[in-house]
C-alpha positions in Angstrom: 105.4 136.8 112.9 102.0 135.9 114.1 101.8 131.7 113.7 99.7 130.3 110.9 96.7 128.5 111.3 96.5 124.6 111.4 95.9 122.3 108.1 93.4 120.0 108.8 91.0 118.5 106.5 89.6 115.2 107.8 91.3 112.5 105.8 95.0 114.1 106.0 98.0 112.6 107.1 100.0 114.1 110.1 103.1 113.6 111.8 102.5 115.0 115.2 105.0 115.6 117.9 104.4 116.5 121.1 106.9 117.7 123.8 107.2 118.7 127.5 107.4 122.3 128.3 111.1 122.8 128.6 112.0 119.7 127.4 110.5 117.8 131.2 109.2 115.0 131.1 105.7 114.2 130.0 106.0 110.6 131.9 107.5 109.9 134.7 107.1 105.8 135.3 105.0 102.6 133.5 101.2 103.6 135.1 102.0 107.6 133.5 102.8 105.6 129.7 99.7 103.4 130.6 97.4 106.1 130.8 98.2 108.3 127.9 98.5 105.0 125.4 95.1 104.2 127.4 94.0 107.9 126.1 95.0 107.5 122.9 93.5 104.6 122.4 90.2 105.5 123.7 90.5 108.5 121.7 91.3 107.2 118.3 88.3 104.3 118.6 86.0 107.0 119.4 86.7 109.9 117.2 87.5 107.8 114.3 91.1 108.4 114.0 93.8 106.0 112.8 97.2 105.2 114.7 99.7 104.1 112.2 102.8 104.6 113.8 103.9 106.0 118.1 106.5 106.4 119.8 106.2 107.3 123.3 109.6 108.6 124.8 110.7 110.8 128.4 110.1 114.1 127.2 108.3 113.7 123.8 106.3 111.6 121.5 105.6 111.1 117.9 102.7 109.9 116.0 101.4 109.3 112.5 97.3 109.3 112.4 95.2 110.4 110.0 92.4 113.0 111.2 89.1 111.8 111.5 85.5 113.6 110.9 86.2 115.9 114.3 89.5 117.3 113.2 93.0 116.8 114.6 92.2 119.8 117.1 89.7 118.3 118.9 91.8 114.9 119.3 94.7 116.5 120.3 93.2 118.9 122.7 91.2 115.7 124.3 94.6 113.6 124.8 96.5 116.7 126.1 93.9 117.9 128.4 92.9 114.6 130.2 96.2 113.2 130.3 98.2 116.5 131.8 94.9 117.1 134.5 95.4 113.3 136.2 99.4 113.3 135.3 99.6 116.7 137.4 96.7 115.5 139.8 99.3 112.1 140.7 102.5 114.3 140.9 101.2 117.0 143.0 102.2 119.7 140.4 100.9 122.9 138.5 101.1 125.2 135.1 101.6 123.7 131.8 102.4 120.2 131.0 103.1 120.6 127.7 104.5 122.9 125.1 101.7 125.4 124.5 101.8 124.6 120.5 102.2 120.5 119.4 103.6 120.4 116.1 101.5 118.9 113.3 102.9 118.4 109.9 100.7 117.5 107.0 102.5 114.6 105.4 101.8 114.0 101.4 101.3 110.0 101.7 102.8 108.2 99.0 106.2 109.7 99.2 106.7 110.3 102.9 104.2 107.4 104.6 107.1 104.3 104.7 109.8 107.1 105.9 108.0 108.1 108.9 106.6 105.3 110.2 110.4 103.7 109.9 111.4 107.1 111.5 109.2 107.1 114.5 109.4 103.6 115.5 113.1 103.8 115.1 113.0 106.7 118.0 113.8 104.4 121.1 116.6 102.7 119.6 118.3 105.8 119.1 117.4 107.4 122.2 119.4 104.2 123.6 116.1 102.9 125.2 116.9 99.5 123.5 119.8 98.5 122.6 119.6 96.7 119.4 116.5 95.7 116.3 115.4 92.8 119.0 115.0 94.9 121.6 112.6 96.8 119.5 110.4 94.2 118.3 109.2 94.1 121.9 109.3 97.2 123.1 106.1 98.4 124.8 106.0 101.9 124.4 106.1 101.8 120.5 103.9 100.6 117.7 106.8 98.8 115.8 106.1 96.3 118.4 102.2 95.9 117.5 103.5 95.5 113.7 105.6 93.1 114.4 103.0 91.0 116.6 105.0 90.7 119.9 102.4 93.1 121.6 98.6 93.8 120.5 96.5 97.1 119.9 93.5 96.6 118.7 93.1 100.5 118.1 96.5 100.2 116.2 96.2 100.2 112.5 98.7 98.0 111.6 96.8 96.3 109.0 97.3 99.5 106.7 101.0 99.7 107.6 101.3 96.3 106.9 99.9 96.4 103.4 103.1 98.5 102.0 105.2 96.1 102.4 103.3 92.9 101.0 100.7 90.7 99.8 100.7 88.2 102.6 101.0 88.9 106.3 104.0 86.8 107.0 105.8 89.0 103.8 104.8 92.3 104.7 106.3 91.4 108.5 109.5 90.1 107.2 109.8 93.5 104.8 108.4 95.4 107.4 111.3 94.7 109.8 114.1 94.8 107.1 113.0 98.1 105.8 113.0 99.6 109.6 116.4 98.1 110.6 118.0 99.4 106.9 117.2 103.0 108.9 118.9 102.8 112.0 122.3 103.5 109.7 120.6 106.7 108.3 120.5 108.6 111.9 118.0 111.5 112.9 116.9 112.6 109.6 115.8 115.9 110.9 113.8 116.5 107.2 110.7 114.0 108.8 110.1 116.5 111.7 109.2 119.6 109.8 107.6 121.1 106.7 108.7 123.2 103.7 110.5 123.7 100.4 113.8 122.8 101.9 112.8 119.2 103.4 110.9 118.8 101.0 113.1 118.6 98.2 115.8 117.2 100.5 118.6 119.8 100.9 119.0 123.2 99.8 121.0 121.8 97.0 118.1 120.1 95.0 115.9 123.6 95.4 118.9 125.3 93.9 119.2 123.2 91.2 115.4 123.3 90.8 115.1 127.2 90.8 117.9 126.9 87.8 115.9 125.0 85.8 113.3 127.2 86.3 111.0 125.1 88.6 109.8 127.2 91.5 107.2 124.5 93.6 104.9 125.9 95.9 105.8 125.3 99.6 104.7 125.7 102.9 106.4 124.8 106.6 103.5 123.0 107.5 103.5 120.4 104.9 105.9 117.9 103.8 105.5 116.9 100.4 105.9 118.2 96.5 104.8 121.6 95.2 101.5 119.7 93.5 100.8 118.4 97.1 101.5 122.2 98.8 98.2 123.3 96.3 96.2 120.6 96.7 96.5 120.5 100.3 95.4 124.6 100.6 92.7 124.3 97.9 90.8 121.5 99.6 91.6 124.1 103.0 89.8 126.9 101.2 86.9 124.5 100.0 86.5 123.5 103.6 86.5 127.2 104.8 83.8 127.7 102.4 81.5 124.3 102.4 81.4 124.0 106.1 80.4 120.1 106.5 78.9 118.8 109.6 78.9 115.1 110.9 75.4 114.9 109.5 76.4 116.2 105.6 78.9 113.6 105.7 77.0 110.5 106.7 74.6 111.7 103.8 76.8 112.5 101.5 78.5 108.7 102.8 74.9 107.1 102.0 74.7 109.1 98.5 77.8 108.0 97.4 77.1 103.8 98.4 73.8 104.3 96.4 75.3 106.5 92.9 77.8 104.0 93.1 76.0 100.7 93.6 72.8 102.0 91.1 75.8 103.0 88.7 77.0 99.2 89.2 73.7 97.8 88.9 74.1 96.0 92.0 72.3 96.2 95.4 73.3 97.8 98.1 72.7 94.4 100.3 75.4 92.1 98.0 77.5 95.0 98.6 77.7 94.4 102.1 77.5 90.7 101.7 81.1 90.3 101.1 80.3 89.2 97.6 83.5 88.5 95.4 81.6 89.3 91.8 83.5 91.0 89.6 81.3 94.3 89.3 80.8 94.1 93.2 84.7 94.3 94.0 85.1 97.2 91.4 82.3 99.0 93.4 83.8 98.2 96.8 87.6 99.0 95.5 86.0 102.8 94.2 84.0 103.4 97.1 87.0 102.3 99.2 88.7 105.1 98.0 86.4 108.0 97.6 85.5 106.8 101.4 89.2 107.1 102.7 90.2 110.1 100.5 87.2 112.4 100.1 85.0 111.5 103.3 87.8 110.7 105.6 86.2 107.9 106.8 88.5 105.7 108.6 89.3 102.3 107.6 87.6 100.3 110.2 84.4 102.7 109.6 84.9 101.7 105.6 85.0 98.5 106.0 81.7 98.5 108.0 79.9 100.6 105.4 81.1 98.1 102.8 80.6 94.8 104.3 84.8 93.9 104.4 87.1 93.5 107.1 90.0 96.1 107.7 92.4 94.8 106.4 90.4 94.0 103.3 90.1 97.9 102.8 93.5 98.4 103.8 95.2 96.6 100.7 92.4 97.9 98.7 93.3 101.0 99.3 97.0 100.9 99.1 96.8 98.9 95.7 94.0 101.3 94.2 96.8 104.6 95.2 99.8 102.2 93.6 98.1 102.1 90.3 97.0 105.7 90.1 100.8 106.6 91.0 101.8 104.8 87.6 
């Protein structure tokens, strides 16, 4: 069966795991881990695309990013490409680094976003790679450490992990933390490292008892979420396929929105990006924070510079504007 395409619109959640070809290793000492976090973090400042959670192991590694304007393609094939050339350039080696195919699964946000960030962070502990929660918390080559503030990234976004767990920064840390170490008891959980109906739902059991009831939801191995997710996933594919939009439509259609928005407000555009607290100006900011994130795929940092706020400003904004529309 000839593989299917990628889901990729820019805005969408992945899990993406990469592995060595034949199970090797992908790093073989600390400057190898230096240079592909170095890579990753280059790449994900410059191409617009968020880091929420990584875990860099032997053989493997697993991150959750949202892609930016570019596409998850073209930061993936950046990271791969540099890092294998100078890793096989410093081991005096050929051929593939890499399994020919990374693994991306689209991840629907509000049900799966807290379970995989525990998951991947949780990754060296059970690899044995620490041996217990305080080993963790300053662990280098994992962002549970960055979260925790015992190591610093500024290309991290922690702020928007951060912001599911609590108002403050010291409560969100403290929840954070208890959340993560609640999971080491709960093993592999090989249903966060694929798609489809079956992990999905969680079990065959619960699509059996579905299908009795008559509930048949739409599925798809690429994407881990509900059957409403699955369609709304492939019918904002097949509007991309057929509304191409370049870098240049979305910084317009970025500026149209600010001004149908603020004129709608009857505000200016200026006390906007003041930082102004008015009541009228925050509802402005808190829409445009979301039809930024969701429908642009503009990345948090970028919002928060269109909108005159700091990250973490648009990271709570965001969380807290999805929380209500879940209700």
């Amino acid at each position: 069966m000839p593989r299917q395409p990628r889901l990729d619109v820019p805005g969408t959640l992945h899990h993406v795991i990469i592995r060595g070809i034949e199970r090797r290793r992908i790093v073989d000492d600390d400057r190898d881990r230096n240079y592909f976090i170095e890579r990753v973090a280059e790449l994900s400042i410059d191409l617009l695309t968020p880091i929420y959670a990584w875990a860099l192991m032997k053989n493997h590694a697993h991150m959750l990013l949202r892609s930016g304007p570019g596409g998850l393609s073209n930061f993936m094939g950046k990271l791969l490409t540099g890092y294998a050339v100078f890793y096989n350039k410093r081991h005096k080696r050929h051929g593939h680094l890499f399994q020919n195919r990374y693994k991306s699964i689209v991840c629907e946000e509000d049900s799966y976003f807290r379970e995989l960030v525990r998951y991947i962070h949780l990754n060296p502990l059970r690899a044995s790679l620490v041996e217990n929660m305080r080993g963790l918390d300053k662990y280098e080559w994992c962002g549970h450490a960055s979260i925790m503030g015992k190591r610093w990234h500024d290309w991290q976004d922690t702020a928007y992990v951060l912001a599911w767990f609590g108002d403050s920064n010291k409560e969100a840390k403290h929840n954070y933390r208890k959340f993560v170490e609640k999971g080491v008891s709960l093993g592999r959980q090989p249903q966060l490292v694929g798609g489809g109906l079956i992990r999905s739902m969680g079990g065959w059991s619960q699509v059996k008892a579905l299908r009795r009831m008559g509930d048949r939801q739409a599925s798809d191995e690429r994407i881990l979420g509900s059957g409403e997710f699955v369609k709304h996933i492939t019918a904002e594919l097949d509007l991309k396929k057929k509304y191409r939009v370049t870098s240049q439509d979305r910084e317009e259609m970025v500026v149209n929105a600010i001004q149908t928005v603020c004129k709608e407000g009857n505000i200016s555009i200026k006390a906007l990006q003041n930082g102004s607290r008015l009541r009228n100006i925050s509802q402005a900011r808190k829409t445009l924070s979301l039809k930024l994130v969701d429908e642009f795929g503009l990345t948090l940092a970028e919002t928060a510079r269109q909108l005159g706020v700091s990250t973490t400003a648009v990271a709570k904004i965001v969380y807290k504007e999805k929380q209500k529309l879940k209700k």
